[in-house]
LOMIFI-832287 format. One line per field, with one value per residue: chain; residue number from 1; x, y, z of N, C-alpha, C, O in turn. Coordinates in nm, 2 decimals. Each point is the difference from the previous one (the first is absolute). Last residue first. Layout:
% LOMIFI-832287
unit A, ...
pos NUM, ...
n_X X, ...
n_Y Y, ...
n_Z Z, ...
ca_X X, ...
ca_Y Y, ...
ca_Z Z, ...
c_X X, ...
c_Y Y, ...
c_Z Z, ...
o_X X, ...
o_Y Y, ...
o_Z Z, ...
% end
This chain:
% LOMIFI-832287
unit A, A, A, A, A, A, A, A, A, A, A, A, A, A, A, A, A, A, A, A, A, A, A, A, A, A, A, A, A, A, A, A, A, A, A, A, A, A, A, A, A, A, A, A, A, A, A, A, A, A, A, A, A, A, A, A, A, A, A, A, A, A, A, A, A, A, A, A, A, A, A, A, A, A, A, A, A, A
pos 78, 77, 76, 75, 74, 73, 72, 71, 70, 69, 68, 67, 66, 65, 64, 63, 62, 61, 60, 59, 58, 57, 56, 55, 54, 53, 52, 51, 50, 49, 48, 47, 46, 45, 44, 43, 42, 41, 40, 39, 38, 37, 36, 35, 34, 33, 32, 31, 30, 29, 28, 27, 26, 25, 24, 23, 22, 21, 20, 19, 18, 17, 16, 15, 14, 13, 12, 11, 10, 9, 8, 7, 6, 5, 4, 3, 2, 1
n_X -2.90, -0.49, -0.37, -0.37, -0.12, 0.23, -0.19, -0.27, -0.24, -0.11, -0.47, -0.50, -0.30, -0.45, -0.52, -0.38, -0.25, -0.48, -0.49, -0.28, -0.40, -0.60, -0.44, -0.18, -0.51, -0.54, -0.35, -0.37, -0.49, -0.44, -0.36, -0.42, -0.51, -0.37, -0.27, -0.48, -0.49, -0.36, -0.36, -0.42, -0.20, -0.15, 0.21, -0.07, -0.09, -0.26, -0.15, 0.38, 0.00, -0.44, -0.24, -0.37, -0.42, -0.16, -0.23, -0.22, 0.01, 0.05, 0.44, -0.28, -0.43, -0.52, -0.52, -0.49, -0.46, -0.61, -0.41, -0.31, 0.08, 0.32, 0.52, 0.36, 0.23, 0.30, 0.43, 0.24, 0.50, 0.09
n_Y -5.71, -0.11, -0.50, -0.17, 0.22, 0.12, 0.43, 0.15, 0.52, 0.22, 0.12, -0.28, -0.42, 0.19, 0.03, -0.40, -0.17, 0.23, -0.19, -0.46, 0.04, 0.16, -0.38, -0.40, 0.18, -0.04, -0.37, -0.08, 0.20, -0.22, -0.34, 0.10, 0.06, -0.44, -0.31, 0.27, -0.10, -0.41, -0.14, 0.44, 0.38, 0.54, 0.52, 0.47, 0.43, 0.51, 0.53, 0.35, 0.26, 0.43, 0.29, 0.41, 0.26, 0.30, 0.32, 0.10, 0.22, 0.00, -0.40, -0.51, -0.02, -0.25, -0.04, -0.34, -0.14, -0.25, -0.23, -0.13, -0.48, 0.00, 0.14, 0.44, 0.31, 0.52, 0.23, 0.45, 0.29, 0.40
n_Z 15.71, -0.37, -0.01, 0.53, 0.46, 0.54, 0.44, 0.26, -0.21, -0.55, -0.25, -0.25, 0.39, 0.31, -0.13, 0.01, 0.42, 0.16, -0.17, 0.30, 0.46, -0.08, -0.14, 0.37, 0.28, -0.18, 0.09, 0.43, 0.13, -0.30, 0.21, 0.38, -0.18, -0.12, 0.45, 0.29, -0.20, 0.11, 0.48, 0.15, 0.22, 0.14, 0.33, 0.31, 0.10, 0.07, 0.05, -0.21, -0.45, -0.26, -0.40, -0.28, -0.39, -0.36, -0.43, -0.54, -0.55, -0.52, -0.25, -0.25, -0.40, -0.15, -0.19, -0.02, -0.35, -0.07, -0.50, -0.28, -0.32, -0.48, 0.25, 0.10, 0.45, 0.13, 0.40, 0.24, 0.33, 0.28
ca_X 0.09, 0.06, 0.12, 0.00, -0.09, -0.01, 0.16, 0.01, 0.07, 0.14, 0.06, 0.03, 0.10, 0.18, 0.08, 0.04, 0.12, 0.12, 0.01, 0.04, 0.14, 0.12, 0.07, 0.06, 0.15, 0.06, 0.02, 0.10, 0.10, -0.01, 0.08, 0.12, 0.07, 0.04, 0.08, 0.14, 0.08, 0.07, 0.12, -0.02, 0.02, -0.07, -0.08, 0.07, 0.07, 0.04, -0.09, 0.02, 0.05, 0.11, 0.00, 0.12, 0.11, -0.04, 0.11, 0.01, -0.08, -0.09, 0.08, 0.11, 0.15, 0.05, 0.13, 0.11, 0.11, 0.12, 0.04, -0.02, -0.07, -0.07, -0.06, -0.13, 0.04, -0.13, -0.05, -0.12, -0.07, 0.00
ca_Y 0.04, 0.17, 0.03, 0.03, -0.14, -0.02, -0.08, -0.12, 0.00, -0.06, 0.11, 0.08, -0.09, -0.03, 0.10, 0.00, -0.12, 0.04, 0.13, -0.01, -0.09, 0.10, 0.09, -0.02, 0.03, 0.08, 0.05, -0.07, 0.02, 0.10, -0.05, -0.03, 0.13, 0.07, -0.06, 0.01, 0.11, -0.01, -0.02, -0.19, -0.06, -0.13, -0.12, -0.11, -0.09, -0.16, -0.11, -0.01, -0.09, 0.04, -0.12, -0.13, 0.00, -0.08, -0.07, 0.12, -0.10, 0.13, 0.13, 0.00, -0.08, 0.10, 0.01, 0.13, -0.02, 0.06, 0.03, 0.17, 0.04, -0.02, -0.05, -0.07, -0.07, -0.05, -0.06, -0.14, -0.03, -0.14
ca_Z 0.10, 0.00, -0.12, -0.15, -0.09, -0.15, -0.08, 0.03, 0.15, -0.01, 0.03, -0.08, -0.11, 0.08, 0.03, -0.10, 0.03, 0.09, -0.05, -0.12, 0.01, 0.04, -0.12, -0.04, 0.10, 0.02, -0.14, -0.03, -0.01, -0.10, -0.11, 0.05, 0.05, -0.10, -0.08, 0.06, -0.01, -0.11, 0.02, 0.01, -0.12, 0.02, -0.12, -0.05, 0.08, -0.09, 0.05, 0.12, 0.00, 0.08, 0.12, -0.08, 0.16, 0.14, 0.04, 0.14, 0.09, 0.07, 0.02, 0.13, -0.01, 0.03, 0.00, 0.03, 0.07, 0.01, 0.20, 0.03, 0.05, -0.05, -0.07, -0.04, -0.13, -0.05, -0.09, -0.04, -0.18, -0.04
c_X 0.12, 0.09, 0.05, 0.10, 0.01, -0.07, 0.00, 0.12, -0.01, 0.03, 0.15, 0.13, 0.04, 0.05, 0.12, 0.05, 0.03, 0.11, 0.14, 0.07, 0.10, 0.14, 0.02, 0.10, 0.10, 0.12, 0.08, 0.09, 0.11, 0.18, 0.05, 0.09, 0.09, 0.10, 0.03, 0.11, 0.14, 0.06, 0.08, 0.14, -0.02, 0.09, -0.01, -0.09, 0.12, 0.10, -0.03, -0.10, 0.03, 0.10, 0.14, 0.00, 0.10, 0.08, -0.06, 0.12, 0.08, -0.10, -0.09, 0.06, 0.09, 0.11, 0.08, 0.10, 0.11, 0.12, 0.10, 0.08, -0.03, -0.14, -0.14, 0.06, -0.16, -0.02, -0.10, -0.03, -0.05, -0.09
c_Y -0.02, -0.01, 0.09, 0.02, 0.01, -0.12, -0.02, -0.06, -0.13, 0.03, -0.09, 0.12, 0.12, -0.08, 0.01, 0.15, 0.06, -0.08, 0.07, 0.14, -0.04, -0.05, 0.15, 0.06, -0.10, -0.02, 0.13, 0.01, -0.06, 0.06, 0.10, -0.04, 0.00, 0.12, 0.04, -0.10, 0.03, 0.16, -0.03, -0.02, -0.14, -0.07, -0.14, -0.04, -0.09, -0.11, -0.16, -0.07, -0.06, -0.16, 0.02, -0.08, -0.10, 0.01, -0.10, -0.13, 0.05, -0.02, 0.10, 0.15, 0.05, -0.01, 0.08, -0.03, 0.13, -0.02, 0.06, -0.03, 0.09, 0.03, -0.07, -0.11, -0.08, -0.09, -0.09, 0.00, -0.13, -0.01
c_Z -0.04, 0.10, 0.00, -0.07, -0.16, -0.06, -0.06, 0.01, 0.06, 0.15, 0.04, 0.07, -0.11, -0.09, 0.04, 0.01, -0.15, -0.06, 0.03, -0.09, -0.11, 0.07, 0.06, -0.11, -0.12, 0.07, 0.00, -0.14, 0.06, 0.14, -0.05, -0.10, 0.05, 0.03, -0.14, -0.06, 0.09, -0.09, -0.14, -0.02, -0.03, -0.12, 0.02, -0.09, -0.06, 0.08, -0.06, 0.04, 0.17, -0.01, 0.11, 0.18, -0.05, 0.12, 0.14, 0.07, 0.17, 0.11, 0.05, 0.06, 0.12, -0.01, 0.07, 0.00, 0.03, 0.09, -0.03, 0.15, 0.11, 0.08, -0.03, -0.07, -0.02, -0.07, 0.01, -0.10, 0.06, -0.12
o_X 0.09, 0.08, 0.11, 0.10, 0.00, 0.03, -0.10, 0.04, 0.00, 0.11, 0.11, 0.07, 0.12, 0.12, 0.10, 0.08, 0.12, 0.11, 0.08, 0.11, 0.12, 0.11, 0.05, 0.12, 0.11, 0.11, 0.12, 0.12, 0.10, 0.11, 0.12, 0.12, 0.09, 0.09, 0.09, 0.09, 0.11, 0.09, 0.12, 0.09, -0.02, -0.06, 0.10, -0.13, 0.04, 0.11, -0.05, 0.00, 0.01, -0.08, 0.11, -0.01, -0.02, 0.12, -0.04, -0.03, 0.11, -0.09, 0.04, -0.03, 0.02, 0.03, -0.03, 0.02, 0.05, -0.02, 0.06, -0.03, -0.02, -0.08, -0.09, 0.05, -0.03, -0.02, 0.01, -0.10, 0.06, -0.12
o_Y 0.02, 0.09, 0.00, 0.02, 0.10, -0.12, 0.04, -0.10, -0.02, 0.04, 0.06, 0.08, -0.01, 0.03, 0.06, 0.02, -0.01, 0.05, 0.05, 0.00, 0.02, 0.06, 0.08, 0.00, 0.06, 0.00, -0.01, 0.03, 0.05, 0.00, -0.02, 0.02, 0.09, 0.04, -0.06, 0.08, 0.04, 0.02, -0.04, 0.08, -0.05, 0.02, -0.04, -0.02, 0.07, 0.01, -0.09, -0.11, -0.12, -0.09, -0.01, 0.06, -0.08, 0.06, 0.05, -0.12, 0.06, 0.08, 0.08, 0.05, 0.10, -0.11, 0.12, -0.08, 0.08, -0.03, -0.03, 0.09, -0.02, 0.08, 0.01, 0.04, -0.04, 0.03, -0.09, 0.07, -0.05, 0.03
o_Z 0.08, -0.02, -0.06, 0.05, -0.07, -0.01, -0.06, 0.06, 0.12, 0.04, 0.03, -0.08, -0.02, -0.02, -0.05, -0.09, -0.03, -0.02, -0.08, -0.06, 0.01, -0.01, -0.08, -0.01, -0.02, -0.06, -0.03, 0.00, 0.05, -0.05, -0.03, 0.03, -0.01, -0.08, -0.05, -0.03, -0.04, -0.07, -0.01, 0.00, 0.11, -0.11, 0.05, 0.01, -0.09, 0.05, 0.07, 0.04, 0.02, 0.00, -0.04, 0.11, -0.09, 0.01, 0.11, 0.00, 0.02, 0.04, 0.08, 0.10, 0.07, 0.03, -0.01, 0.10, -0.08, 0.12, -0.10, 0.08, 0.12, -0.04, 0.09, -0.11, 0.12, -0.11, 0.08, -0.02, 0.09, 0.00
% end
């Protein structure tokens, strides 16, 4: 492991160490991790967001199936 030596003005030192050469931490088990605490306006962000979603994949489908002409004929081309 490299430490860099940095002084400023007032002569105090600073050790540096860069990320890439630094002794690897324990990482947080997820399991042991309880339920998150949301307010309620996050939970209402969240429920919007996938709400939002399931739409514009609804949308997506319906624009699919309209391009593969399993509706019938719609439109000036029939």
């Amino acid at each position: 492991m490299t430490v860099s030596e940095l002084k400023n003005n007032d002569n105090l030192v600073y050790y540096v160490v860069h990320p890439l050469e630094d002794e690897p931490e324990e990482k947080c088990d997820p399991e042991k991790a309880g339920p998150m605490s949301m307010s309620r306006s996050v939970k209402f962000s969240l429920i919007t967001l996938r709400a939002y979603l399931i739409i514009m994949g609804l949308l997506l489908l319906y624009r699919l199936i309209v391009q593969m002409h399993l509706f019938g004929s719609h439109g000036p081309h029939s």
